[in-house]
N, C-alpha and C positions, 0 to 999 in steps of 0.2 A: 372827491372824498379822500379823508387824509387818510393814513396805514392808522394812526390811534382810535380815528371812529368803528373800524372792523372788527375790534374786539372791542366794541359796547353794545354792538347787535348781541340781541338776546337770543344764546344759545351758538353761537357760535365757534368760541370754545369746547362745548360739548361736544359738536359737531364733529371738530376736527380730534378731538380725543377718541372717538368712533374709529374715525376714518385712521387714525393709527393702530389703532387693536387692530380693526378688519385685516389692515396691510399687516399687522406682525405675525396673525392666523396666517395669513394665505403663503408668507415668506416660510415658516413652520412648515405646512402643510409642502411645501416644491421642494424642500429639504429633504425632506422625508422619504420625496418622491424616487429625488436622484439617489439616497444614501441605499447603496447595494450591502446586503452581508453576502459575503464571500464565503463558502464555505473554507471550515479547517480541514488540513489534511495530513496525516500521520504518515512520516516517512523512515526508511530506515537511514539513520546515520554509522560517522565509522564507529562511535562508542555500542550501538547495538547491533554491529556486524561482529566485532571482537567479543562480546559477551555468544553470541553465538557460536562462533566458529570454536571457541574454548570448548564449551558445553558440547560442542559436535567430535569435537577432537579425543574430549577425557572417555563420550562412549565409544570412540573408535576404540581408545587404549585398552578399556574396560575387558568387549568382544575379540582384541589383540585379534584386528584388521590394519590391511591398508588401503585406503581410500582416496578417492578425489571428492573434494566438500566445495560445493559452489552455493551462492548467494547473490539472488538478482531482485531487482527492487519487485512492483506492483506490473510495467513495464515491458518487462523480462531482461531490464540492461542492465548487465554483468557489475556487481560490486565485490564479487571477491571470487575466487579459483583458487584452491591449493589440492596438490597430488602429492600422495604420501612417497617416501622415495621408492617401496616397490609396488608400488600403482602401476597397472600398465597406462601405455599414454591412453586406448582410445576411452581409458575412465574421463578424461577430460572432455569431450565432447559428449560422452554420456550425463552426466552429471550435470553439466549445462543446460541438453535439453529438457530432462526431468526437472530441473528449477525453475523454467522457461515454463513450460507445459501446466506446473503445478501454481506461477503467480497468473496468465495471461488467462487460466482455466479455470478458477479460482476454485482448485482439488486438487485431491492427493491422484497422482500420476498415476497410482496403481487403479486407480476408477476406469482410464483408458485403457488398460490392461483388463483389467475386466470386464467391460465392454467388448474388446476383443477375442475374447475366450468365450462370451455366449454368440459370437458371429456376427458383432457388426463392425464390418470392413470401414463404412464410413470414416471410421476413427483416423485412419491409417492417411486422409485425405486433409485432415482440418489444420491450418494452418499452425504450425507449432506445437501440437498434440503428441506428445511420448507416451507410447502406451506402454510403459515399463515402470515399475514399483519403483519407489525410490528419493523422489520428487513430495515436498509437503506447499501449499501453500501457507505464509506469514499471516496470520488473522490477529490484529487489531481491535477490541472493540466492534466485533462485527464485520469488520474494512480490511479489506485483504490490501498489506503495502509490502508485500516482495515473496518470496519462493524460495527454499533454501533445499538443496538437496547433495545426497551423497553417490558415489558409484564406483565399487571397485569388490563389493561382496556378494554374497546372495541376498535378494534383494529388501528381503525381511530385515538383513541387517543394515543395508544402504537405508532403507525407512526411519527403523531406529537410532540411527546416528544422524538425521534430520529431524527425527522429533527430538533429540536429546538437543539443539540446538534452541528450537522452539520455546522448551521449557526451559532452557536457561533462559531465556529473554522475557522469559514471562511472569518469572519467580517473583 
C-alpha cells in the first residue's frame, strides 16, 4: 500500500483531525492539572517600615515621650529597633516582645494583659505571648503581615504610638 492511497480512504482525514482535537483537549486539560496558583502574600518592606516608624516617632513627639519603637514582620523577625536616647535599655527587649506577641498572636498584646487580669495564668506559658499593653498587630486586608510596637511609657501611650504607626501606613 503506497503512503498516497491512505489519504483516499474515505474518512480518514477526519479521523485524524478527531484524533488531534482529542489530544489538544487532553494536553489543555494536564496543563491545567499541573498549573498551581500560588497564593499572594503582603509583606512589610523597608519603604513601609519608614512610613511607619515616622508616624510612630511624630506621636512619640506629640505625647513628649521617649520610647523604644520595634517592627517585626508576620514571623516575629525583627525589622527595625530604635530606643529614644532617654529610653531605658530594658525598653528594648520590652518592645520587642510586645511586637512579637502581637504579629505571631495576631492581637493587641494588651488582650494577654487582660486575659491575665481575669486569672488566666495560661498566658504566662504560651510560647511568645507578652501579656503587657503596647504591642498592635500589622492587618493587611484582613492578613496580619508584622507587629509593630512601642515601650518606654505608660502603656496607653506605648499602644498609641503603635497605632499612630498603623495609621500612617494605612492612610
Amino acid at each position: 500500500m503506497s503512503k498516497e492511497f491512505i489519504w483516499k480512504i474515505p474518512g480518514a482525514i477526519d479521523s485524524i483531525l478527531r484524533m488531534l482535537k482529542q489530544l489538544v483537549v487532553i494536553l489543555a486539560l494536564a496543563g491545567m492539572t499541573f498549573a498551581v496558583d500560588l497564593p499572594t502574600k503582603k509583606v512589610l518592606n523597608l519603604a513601609a517600615v519608614k512610613v511607619m516608624v515616622a508616624g510612630a516617632e511624630a506621636k512619640a513627639k506629640e505625647l513628649n515621650i521617649q520610647v523604644t519603637i520595634c517592627i517585626v514582620d508576620d514571623t516575629g523577625n525583627l525589622l527595625f529597633l530604635e530606643k529614644a536616647d532617654t529610653a531605658s535599655f530594658n525598653t528594648l527587649d520590652f518592645a520587642q516582645k510586645k511586637a512579637r506577641s502581637a504579629a505571631l498572636y495576631r492581637s493587641p498584646s494588651k488582650d494577654g494583659q487582660d486575659a491575665l487580669k481575669k486569672g488566666n495564668l495560661d498566658v504566662l506559658i504560651y510560647p511568645g505571648f507578652f501579656p503587657n499593653q503596647g504591642g498592635l498587630p500589622i492587618k493587611v486586608d484582613g492578613q496580619t503581615i508584622g507587629g509593630i510596637a512601642a515601650s518606654g511609657s505608660k502603656s496607653e501611650n506605648d499602644e498609641a504610638v503603635a497605632q499612630a504607626g498603623i495609621d500612617a501606613l494605612l492612610k
